[in-house]
C-alpha positions as CSV (number, residue, x, y, z in Angstrom):
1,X,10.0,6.5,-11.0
2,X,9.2,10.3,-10.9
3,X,12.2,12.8,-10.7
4,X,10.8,15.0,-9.0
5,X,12.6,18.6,-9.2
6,X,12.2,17.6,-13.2
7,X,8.4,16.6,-12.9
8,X,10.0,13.4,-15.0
9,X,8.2,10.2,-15.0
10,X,10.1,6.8,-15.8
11,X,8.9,3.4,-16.2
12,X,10.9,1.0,-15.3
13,X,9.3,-2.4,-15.5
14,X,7.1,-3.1,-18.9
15,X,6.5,-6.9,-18.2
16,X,2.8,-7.4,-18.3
17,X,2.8,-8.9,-14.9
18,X,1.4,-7.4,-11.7
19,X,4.4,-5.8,-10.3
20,X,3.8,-3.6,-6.8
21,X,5.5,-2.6,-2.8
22,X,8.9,-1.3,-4.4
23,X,11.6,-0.6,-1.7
24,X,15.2,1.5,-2.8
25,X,18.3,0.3,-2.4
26,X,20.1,2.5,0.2
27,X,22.0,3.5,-2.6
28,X,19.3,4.6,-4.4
29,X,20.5,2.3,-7.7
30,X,18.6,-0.7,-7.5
31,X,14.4,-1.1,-6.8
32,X,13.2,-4.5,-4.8
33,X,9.6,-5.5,-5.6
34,X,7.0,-8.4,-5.9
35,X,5.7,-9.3,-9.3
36,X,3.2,-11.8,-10.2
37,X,4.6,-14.0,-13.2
38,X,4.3,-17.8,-14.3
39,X,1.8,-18.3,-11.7
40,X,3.3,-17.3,-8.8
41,X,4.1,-14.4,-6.5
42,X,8.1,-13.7,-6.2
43,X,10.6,-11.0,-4.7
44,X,12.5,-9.7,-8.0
45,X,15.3,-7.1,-8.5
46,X,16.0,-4.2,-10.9
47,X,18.1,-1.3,-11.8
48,X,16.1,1.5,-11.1
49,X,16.9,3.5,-14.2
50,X,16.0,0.0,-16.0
51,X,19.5,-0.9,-17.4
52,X,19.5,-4.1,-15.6
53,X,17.2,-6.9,-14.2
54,X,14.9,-7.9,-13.6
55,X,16.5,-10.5,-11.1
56,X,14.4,-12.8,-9.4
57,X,15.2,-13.3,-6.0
58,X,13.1,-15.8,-4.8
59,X,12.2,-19.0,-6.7
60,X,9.5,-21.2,-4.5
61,X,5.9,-22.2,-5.4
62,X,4.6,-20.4,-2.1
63,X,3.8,-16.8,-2.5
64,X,6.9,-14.1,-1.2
65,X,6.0,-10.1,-1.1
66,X,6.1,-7.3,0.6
67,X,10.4,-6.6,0.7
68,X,12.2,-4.4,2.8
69,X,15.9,-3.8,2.1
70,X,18.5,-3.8,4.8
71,X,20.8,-0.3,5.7
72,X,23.7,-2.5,4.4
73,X,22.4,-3.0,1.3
74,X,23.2,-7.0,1.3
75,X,20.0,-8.4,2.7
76,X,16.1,-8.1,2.1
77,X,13.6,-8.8,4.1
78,X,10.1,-10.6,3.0
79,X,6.9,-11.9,3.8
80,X,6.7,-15.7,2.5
81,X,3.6,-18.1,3.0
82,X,6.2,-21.4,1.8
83,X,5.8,-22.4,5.9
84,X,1.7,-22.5,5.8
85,X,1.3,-19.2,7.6
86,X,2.7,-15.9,7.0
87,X,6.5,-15.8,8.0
88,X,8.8,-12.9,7.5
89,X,12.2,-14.2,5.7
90,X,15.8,-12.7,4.9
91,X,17.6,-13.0,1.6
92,X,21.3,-12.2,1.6
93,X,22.1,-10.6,-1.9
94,X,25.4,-12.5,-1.3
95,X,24.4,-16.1,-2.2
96,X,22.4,-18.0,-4.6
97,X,18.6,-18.0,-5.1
98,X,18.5,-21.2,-3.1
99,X,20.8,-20.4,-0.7
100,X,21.0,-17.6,1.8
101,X,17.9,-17.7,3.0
102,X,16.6,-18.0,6.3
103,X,12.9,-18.1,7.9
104,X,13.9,-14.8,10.9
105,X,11.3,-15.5,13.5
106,X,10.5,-19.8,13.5
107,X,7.1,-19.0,14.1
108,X,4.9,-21.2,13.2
109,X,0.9,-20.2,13.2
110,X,1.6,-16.8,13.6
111,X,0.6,-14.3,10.7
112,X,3.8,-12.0,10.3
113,X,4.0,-9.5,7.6
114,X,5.6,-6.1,6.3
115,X,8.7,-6.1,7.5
116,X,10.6,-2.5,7.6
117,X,14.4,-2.3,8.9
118,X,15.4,0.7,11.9
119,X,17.8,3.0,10.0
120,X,20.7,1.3,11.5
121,X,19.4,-2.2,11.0
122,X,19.8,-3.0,14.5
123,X,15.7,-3.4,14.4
124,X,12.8,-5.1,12.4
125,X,9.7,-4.1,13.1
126,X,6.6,-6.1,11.4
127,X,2.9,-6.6,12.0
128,X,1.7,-9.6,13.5
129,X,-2.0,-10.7,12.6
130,X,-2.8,-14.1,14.6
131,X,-6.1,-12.1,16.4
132,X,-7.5,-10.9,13.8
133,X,-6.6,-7.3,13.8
134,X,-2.4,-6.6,12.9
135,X,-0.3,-5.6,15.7
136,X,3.3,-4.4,15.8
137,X,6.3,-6.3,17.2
138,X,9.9,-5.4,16.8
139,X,12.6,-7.6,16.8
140,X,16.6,-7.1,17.5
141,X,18.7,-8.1,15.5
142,X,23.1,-8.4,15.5
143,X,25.2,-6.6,13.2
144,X,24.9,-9.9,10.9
145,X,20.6,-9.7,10.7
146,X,20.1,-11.9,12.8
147,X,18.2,-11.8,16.1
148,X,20.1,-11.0,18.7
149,X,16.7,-11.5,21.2
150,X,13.3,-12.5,21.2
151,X,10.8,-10.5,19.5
152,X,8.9,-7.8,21.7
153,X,4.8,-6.6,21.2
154,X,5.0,-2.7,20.7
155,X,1.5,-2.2,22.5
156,X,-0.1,-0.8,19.3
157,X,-2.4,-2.6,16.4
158,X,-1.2,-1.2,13.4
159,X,0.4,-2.1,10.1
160,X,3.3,-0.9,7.5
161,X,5.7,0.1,10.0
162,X,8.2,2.7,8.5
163,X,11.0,4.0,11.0
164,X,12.0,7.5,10.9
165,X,15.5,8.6,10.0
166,X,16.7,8.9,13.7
167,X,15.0,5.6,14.6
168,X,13.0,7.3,17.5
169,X,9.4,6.7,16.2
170,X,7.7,4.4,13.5
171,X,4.8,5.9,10.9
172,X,2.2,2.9,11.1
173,X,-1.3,2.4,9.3
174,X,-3.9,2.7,12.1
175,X,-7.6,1.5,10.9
176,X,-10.7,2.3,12.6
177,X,-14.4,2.1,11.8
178,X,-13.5,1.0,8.2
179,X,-11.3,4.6,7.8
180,X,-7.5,4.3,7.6
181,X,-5.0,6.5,9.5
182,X,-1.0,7.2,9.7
183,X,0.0,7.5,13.2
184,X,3.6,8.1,14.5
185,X,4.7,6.3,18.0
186,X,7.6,6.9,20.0
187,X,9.6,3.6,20.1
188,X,10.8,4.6,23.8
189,X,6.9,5.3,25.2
190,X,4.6,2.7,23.0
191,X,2.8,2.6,26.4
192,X,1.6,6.8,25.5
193,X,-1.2,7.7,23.3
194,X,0.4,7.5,19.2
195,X,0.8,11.1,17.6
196,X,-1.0,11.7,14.7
């Protein structure tokens, strides 16, 4: 973690496993990430000063990565392959590590991945690969994360949705001709040109 009005750099994991895609609590106490231990890819929990954790969150043989934490604070979001295809999950923080958790979208075949929460968690927009090239989708959801409709295509290939504050426009990755490029879209006008 780097403070950054104290130029302050902090480490906060020292296993020697891979560990990557951190998310914050909205809190800002706790860090979500993926590690690579024991042979397997996992959704693991930590304090993000390091006083505590870290607390595995998911505990299958399929790889899970890529989490996104809910405005709540009660839920994350994450990309699992324990269906055969990439599916995007939700983890309530409220249950145990076999319980509380539930496959969002039921979609079998499709390649779903990097999940990112609308500021008020009324929305979860993710990339969908199936054709070969990752395009964005959102998805409704109730005040409980759960989908309150089916799943609409925003009209733009992209990847690594991130909402902005007043949940008017998602940043994306846009790639073209082997060069990579953030774009922002309005969520009311996906049919218009993206803003760079």
């Amino acid at each position: 973690v780097y403070n950054i009005p104290n130029r302050e750099m902090r480490r906060v994991t020292n296993e020697l496993a891979y560990d990557a895609a951190p998310t914050w609590s909205p809190d800002g106490q706790w860090l979500a990430y993926e590690s690579y231990r024991e042979g397997n890819l996992d959704i693991y929990l930590i304090k993000a000063d390091g006083s505590e954790g870290p607390f595995r969150l998911t505990d299958n043989p399929a790889p899970d990565f890529a989490p996104a934490w809910s405005p709540g604070g009660r839920h994350i979001a994450f990309t699992s392959l324990r269906g055969g295809s990439r599916d995007i999950f939700m983890r309530s923080l409220d249950e145990g590590i076999n319980s509380g958790l539930v496959n969002r979208r039921q979609s079998l075949g499709l390649q779903e991945d990097e999940a990112s929460f609308a500021p008020a968690g009324r929305s979860l927009c993710y990339a969908e690969n199936s054709a070969g090239f990752p395009v964005m989708y959102a998805l409704p959801l109730n005040d409980r994360y759960e989908p309150a409709e089916a799943a609409y295509g925003l009209g733009q290939q992209g990847r690594s949705p991130a909402w902005s504050p007043d949940r008017k426009s998602v940043l994306f990755v846009y790639e073209q001709a082997g060069r990579n490029f953030l774009l922002s879209g309005s969520v009311e006008a996906w049919s218009v040109v993206p803003q760079m």
